[in-house]
C-alpha positions as CSV (number, residue, x, y, z in Angstrom):
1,X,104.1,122.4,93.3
2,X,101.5,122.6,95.6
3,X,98.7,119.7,95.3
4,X,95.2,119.7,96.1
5,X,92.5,117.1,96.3
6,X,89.9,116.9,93.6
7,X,87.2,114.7,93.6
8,X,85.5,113.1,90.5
9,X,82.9,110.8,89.7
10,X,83.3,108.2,87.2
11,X,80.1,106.1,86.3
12,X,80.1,103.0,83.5
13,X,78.6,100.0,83.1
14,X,80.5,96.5,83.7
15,X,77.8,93.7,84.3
16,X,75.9,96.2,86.3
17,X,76.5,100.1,87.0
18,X,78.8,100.8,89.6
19,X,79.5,104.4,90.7
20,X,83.1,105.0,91.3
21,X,85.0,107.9,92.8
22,X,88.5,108.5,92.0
23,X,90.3,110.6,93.6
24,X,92.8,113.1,91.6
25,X,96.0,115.0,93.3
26,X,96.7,117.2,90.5
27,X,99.2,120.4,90.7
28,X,98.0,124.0,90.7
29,X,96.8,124.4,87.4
30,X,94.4,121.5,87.8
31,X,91.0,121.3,88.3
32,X,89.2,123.0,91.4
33,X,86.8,120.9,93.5
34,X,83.2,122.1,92.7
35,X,81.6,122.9,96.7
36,X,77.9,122.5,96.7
37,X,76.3,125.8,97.3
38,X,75.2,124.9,100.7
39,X,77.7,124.3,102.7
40,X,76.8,121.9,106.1
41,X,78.8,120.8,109.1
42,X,79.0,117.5,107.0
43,X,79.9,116.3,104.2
44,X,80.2,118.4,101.3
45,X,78.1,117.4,98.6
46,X,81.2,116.5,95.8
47,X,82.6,114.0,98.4
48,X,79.3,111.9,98.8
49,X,77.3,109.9,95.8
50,X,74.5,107.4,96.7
51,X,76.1,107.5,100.7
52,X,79.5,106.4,99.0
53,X,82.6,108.1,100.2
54,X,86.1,108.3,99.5
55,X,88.6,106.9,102.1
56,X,91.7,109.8,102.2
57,X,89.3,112.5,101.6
58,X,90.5,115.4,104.0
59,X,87.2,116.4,104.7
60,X,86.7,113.1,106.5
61,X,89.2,113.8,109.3
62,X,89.0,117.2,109.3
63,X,86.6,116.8,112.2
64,X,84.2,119.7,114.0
65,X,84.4,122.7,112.1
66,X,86.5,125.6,113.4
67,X,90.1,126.4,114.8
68,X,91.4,126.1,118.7
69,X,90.2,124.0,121.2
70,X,86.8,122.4,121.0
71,X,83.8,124.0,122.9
72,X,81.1,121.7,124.4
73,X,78.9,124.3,122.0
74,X,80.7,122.9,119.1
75,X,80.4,119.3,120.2
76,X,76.7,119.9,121.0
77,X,76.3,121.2,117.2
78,X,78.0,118.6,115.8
79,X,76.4,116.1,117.5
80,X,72.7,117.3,116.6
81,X,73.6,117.0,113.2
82,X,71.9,113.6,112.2
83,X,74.0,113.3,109.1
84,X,77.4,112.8,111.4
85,X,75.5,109.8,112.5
86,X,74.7,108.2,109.2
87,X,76.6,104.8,108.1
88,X,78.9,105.6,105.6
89,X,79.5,103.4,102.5
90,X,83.3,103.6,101.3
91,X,85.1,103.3,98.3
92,X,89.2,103.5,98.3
93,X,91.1,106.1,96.5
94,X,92.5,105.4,92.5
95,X,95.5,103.3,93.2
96,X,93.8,101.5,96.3
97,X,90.8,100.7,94.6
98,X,90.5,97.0,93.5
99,X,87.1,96.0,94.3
100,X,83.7,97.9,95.1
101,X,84.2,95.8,98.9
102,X,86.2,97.7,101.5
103,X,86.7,95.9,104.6
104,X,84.8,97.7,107.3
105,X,83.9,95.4,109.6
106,X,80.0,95.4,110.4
107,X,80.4,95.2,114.1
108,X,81.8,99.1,114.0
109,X,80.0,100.8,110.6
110,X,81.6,103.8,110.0
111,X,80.1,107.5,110.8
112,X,81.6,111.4,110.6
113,X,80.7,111.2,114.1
114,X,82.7,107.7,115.4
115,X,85.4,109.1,112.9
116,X,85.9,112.1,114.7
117,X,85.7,111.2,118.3
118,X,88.7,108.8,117.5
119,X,90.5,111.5,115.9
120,X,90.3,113.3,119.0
121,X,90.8,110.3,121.3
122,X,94.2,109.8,118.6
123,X,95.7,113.1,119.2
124,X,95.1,112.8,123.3
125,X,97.6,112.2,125.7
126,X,95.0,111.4,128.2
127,X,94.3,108.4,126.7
128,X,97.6,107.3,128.3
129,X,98.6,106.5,132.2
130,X,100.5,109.2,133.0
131,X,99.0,111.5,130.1
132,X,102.1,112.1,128.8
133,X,102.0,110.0,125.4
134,X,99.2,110.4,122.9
135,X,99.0,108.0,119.6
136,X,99.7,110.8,117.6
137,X,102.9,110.8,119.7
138,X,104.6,107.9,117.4
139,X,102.3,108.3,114.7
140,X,102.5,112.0,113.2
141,X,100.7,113.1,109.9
142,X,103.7,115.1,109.7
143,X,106.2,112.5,109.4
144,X,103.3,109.9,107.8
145,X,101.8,108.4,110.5
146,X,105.1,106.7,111.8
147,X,107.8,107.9,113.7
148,X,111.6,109.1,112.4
149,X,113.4,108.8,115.3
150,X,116.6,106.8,115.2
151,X,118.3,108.1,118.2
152,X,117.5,105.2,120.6
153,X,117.9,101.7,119.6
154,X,114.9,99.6,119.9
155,X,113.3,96.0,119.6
156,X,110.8,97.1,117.2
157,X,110.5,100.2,114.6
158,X,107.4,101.6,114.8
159,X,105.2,100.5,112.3
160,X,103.3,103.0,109.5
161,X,99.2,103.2,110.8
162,X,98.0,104.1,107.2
163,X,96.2,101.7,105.1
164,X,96.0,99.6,107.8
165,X,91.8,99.1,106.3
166,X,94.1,96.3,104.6
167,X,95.1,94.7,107.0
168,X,93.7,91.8,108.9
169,X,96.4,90.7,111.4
170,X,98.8,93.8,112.8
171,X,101.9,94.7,114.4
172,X,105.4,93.1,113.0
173,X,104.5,89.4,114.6
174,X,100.8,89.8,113.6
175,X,99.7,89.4,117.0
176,X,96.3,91.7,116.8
177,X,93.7,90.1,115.1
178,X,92.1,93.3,114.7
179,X,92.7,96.8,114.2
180,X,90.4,97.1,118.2
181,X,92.9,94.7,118.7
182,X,95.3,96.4,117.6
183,X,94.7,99.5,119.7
184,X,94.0,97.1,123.2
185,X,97.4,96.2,123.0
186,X,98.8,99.2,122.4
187,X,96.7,101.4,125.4
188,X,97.9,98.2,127.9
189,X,101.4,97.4,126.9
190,X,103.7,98.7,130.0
191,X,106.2,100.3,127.3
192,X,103.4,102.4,125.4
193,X,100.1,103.9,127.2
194,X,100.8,101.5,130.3
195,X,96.9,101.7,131.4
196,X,93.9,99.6,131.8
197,X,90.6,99.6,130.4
198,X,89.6,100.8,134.2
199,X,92.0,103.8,134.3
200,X,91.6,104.7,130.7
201,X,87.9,104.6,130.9
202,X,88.0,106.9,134.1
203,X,90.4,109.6,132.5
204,X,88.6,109.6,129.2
205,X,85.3,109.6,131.0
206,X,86.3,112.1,133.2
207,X,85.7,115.0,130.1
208,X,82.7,116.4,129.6
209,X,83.0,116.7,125.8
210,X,83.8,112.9,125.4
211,X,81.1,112.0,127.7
212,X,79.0,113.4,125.4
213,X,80.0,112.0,122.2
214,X,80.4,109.1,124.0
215,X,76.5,108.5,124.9
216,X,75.5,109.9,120.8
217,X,77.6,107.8,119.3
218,X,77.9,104.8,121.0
219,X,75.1,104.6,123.9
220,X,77.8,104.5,126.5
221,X,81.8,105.0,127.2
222,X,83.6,101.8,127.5
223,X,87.1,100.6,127.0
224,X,85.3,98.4,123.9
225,X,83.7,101.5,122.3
226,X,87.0,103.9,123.1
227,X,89.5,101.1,121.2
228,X,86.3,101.2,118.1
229,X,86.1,104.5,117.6
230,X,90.3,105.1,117.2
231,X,89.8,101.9,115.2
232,X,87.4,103.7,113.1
233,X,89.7,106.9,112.2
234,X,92.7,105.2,111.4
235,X,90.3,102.9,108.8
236,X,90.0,106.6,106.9
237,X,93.9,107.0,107.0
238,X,95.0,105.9,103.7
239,X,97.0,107.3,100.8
240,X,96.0,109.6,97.9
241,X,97.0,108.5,94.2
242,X,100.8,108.1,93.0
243,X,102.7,109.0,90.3
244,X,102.5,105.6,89.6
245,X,99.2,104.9,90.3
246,X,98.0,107.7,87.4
247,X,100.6,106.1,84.8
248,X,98.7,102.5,85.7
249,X,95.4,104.1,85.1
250,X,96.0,106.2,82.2
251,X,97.8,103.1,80.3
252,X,94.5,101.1,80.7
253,X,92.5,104.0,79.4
254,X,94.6,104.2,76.7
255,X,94.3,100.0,76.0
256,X,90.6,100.2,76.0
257,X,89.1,100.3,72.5
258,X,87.1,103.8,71.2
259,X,83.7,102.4,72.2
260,X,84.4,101.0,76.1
261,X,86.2,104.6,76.7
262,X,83.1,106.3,75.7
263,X,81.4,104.6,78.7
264,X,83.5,106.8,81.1
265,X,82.7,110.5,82.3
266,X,85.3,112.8,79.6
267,X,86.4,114.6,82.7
268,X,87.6,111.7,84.6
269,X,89.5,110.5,81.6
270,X,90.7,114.2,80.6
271,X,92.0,114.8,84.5
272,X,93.3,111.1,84.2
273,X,95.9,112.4,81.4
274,X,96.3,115.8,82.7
275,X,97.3,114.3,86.4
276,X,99.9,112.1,84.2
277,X,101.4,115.0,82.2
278,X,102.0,116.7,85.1
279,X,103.8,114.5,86.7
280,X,104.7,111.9,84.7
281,X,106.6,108.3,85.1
282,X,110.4,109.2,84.1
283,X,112.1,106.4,82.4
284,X,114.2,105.5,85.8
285,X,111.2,104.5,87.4
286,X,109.4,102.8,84.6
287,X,112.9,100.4,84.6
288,X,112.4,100.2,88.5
289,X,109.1,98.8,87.6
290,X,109.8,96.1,85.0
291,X,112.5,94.9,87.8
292,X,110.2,95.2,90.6
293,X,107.8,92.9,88.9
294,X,109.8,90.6,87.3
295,X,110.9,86.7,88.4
296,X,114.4,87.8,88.7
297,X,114.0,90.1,91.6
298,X,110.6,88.5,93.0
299,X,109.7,91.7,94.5
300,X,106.0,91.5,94.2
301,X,105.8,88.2,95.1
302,X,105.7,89.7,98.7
303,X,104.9,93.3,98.4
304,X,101.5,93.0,96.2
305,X,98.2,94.2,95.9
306,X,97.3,97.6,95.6
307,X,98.9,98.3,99.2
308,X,102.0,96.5,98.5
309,X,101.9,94.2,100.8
310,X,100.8,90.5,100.7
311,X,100.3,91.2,104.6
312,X,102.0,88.1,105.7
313,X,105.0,87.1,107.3
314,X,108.5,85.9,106.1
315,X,112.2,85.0,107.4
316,X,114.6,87.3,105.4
317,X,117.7,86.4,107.3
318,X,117.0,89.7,110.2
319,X,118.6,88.8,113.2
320,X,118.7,91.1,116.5
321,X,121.4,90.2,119.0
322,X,121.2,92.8,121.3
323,X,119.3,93.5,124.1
324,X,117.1,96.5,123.4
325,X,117.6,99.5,125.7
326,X,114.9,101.5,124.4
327,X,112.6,100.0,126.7
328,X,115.0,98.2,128.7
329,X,114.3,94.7,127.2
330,X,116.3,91.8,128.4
331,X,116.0,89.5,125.8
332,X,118.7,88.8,123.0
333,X,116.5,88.6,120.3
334,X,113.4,89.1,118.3
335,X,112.2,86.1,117.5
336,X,109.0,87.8,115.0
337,X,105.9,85.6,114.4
338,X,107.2,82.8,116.7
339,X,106.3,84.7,119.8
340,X,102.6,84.6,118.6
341,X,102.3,81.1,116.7
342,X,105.3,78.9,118.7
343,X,106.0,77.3,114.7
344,X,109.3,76.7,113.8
345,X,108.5,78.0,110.7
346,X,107.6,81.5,112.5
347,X,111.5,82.4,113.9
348,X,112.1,85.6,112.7
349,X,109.6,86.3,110.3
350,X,108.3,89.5,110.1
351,X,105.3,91.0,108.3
352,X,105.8,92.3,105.1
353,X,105.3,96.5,105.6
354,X,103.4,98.4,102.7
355,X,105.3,100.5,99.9
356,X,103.4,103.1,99.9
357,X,105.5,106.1,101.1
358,X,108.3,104.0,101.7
359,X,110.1,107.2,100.4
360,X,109.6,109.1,103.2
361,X,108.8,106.1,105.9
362,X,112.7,105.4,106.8
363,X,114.5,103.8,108.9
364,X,113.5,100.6,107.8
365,X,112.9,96.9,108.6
366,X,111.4,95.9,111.9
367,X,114.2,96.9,113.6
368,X,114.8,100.2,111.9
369,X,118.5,99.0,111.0
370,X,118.8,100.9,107.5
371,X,118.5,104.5,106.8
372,X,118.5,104.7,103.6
373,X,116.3,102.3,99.8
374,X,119.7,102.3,98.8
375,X,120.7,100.0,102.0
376,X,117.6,98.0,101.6
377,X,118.0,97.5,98.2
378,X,121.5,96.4,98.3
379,X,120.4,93.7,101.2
380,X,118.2,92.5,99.5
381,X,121.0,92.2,96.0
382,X,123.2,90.4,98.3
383,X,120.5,87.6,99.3
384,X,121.1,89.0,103.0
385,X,123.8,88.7,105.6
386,X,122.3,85.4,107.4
387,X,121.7,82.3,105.4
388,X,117.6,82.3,105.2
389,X,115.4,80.5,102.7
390,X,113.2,83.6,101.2
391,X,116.5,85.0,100.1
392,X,118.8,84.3,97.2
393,X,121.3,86.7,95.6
394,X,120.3,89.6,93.3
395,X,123.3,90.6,92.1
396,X,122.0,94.0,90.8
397,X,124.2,96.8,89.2
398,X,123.9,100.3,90.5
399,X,121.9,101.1,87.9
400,X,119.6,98.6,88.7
401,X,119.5,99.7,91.9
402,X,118.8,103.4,91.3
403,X,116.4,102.5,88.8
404,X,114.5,100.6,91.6
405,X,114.6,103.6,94.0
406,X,113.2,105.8,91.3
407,X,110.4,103.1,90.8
408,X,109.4,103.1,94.9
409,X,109.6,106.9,94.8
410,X,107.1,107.0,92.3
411,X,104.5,105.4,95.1
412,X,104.7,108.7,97.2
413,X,101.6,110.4,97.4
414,X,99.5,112.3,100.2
415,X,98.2,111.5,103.2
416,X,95.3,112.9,105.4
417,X,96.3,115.6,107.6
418,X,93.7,116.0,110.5
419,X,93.7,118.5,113.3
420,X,96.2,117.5,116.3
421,X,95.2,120.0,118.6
422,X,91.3,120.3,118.3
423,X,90.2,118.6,121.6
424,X,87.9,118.8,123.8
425,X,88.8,121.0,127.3
């Protein structure tokens, strides 16, 4: 079934009025988006209430209008459009959304503009020394912003980049304070981009087009503003609602007395159920769920919040012992947070990743050693192969197993998928 976006507003009073948007995946016989009859280079007008948009929304990252390669006439356009230089205020997709607060950092507000010139500097392999590797490289929309491949053993599995607005220290060991950070490490390290901020400044400065939206958006092209704006587009990467995330929302519709469901718009609550029907919860995963959740398996303990992830860091008994010939490593081991803190209490602890997706985010761990939920689920039923404090013994039947694999299925959904090959000449 092919799904589309939908976006609908939901107003109601809680202490004060809030405008919410949630955002509905729905099949083909859902509802259709209503366009506003005129039709910009911006936003269109269902997307945007009161300056508030929805993270996810594809017309975020969908960039300049148009097909090919960009012209410096369409970045010139685009450009001298003064609504792709407004701040944007944000809300998160249903599912994501647990507070009104997203956390965009003031030092780099968020415009269609900024958004757009790091999509562009995302998908370039010029960003990179030898202008071979882009981002997008390891990161693919089309295999969920991570990469699949499982053919060369490495130190490290390359870590998901969407819903990463959540997070507040990145990579495995947490060493990037920052998601500027982040992308500074990444553009220097010898094994990834292997530049400086010198040479990458140069090669980036070197094109006309990103001159230009260089000097609108920012005032000037520096390494600083390059690692902001990529910042700034993979802040708009996050996931669309879940099959689980419309049985959540339709059971608290459905617990709210006659009078306090009145207070929401009837189409929200109407495409609410209808998005549920569809596509409902089967019994497998609703199981999976009261496991997931409960003391016995302590799965949430770790993988909570709306994201799945407490976004911290634990020991669960992963050991590498081999050197890593991906990138030619010498060391034995991976010793996790230790390498960034020098606690004891930091050997081998590892941040814990988001569920989102985990269906199709495979191989797993840090160190990419399973293939399959079924592999991770069964380590985790077996309280590990190394003795480790965060781990005791599950003990789970198969059924309890496949019942938990239906549950994490159920937290598949869709992700923006912006345009790879729209750069500028």
């Amino acid at each position: 079934m092919r799904d589309r976006w939908c976006f609908l507003r939901a107003s109601y009073q809680a202490h004060a009025e809030l405008l919410l948007f949630a955002v509905i995946i729905v099949g083909s016989a859902g509802c259709k988006p209503q366009m506003s009859p005129a039709v910009t280079e911006t936003l269109a007008e269902d997307e945007v209430f009161a300056g508030r948009l929805v993270l996810g929304s594809p017309s975020i990252t969908a960039g300049i209008p148009g097909t090919g390669h960009l012209s410096i006439t369409d970045i010139r356009r685009w450009l001298a459009d003064p609504n792709n230089h407004r701040v944007l205020e944000v809300t998160l997709p249903l599912g994501l959304r647990n507070s009104q607060v997203v956390p965009i950092p003031a030092e780099n507000p968020l415009t269609r503009a900024k958004i757009e010139l790091g999509r562009q500097l995302f998908s370039d392999t010029r960003i990179s020394k030898d202008q071979r590797l882009a981002c997008v490289t390891c990161h693919s929309a089309k295999k969920r912003f991570t990469s699949d491949q499982i053919s060369h053993p490495r130190l490290r599995e390359t870590a998901v980049a969407f819903n990463r607005v959540f997070g507040h220290e990145h990579f495995w060991d947490g060493r990037a304070k920052s998601l500027e950070d982040q992308i500074r490490f990444t553009l220097e390290h010898p094994d990834e981009m292997n530049t400086s901020p010198t040479e990458c400044v140069q090669q980036i400065g070197s094109v006309e087009g990103y001159r230009l939206q260089f000097d609108a958006v920012f005032g000037k092209l520096d390494f600083d503003s390059l690692c902001q704006a990529i910042a700034a587009f993979l802040r708009t990467i996050v996931t669309g609602p879940s099959i689980w995330d419309y049985d959540v929302e339709l059971r608290r519709l459905d617990e709210l007395e006659s009078a306090e469901l009145s207070q929401f718009d009837k189409a929200y609550v109407e495409n609410i159920r209808q998005a549920a029907a569809s596509q409902p919860l089967s019994a497998a995963a609703r199981r999976g769920a009261e496991l997931f959740f409960s003391e016995r398996t302590g799965c949430s303990r770790c993988h909570s919040g709306p994201n799945f992830s407490d976004e911290r860091f634990y020991d669960i008994g992963l050991r590498q012992l081999v050197p890593d010939s991906f990138t030619v490593r010498k060391e034995t081991e991976d010793l996790g947070r230790f390498q960034v803190t020098n606690k004891k209490s930091d050997k081998y602890a590892f941040k814990t990743p988001t569920l989102r997706n985990v269906q199709l985010t495979g191989p797993y761990f840090h160190d990419g050693r399973f293939q399959t939920l079924g592999d991770v689920i069964d380590y985790f039923s077996r309280g590990g192969d190394v003795p480790n404090h965060e781990l005791r013994p599950l003990n789970l039947s198969r059924d309890e197993i496949l019942d938990l694999i239906a549950f994490l299925k159920s937290l598949t959904s869709s992700l923006p998928n912006p345009p790879r090959d729209r750069l500028p000449p």
